[in-house]
C-alpha positions as CSV (number, residue, x, y, z in Angstrom):
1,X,142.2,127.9,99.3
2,X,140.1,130.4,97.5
3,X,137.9,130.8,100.6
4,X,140.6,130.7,102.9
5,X,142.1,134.1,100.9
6,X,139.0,135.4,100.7
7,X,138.0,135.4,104.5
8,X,141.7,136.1,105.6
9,X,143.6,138.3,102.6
10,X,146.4,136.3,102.9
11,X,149.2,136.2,100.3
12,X,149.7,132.7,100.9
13,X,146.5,130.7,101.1
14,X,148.0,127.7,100.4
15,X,150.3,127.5,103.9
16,X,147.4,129.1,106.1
17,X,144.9,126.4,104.7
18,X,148.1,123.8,105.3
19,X,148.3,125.0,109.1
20,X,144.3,125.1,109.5
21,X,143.6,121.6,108.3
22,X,146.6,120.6,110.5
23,X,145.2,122.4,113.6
24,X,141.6,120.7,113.6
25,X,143.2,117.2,113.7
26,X,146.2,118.3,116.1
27,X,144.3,120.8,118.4
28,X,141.0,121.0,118.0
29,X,140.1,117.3,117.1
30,X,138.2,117.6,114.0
31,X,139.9,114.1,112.3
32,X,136.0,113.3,111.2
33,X,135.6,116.6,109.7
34,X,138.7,116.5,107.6
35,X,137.7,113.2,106.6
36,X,135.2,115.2,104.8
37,X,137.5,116.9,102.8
38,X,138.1,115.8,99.3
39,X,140.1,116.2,96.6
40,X,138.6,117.4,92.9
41,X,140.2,118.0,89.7
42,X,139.1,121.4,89.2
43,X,140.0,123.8,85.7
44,X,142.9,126.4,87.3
45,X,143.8,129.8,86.2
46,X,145.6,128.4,84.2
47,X,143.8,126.2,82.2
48,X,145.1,122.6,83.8
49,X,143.0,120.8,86.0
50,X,144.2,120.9,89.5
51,X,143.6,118.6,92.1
52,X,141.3,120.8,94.9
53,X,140.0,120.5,98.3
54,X,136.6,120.4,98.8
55,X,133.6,120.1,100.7
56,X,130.1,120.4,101.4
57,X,128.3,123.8,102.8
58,X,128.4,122.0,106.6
59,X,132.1,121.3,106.6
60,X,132.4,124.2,104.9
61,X,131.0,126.2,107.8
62,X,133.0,124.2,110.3
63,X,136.3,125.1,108.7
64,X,134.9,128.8,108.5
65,X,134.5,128.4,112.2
66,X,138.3,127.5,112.5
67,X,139.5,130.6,111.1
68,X,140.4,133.2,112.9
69,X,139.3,136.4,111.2
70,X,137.5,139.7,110.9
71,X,136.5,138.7,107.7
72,X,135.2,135.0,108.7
73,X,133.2,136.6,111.7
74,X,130.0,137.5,109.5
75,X,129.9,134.1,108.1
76,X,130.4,132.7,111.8
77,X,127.2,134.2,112.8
């Protein structure tokens, strides 16, 4: 969700990354690609570990490619 606010400014990463993951499995039939995605215990702002998606820097630059974005168009290229 982190890259998803960084590449959109969102105030609510959490529901945009929500809608994106659904759209490549609905619409754009990516099922392998979120197959890919895993979730991490990572240390949160707030001290707790969190369970986080992640990903390697491939999937990571095919979710990038799902975004839609002025922000997300350098990376695109």
């Amino acid at each position: 969700m982190d890259g998803v606010a960084a590449l959109t400014g969102t105030t609510n990463p959490s529901r945009l990354w929500s809608d994106i993951k659904r759209n490549m499995i609905d619409k754009e039939g990516f099922s392998e690609l979120y197959d890919e995605i895993v979730g991490l215990k990572m240390l949160a702002g707030d001290g707790k570990l969190r369970i986080t998606d992640a990903a390697n820097p491939e999937t990571l630059f095919r979710i990038i490619q799902s975004i839609r974005s002025p922000r997300a168009e350098p990376f695109k290229r």
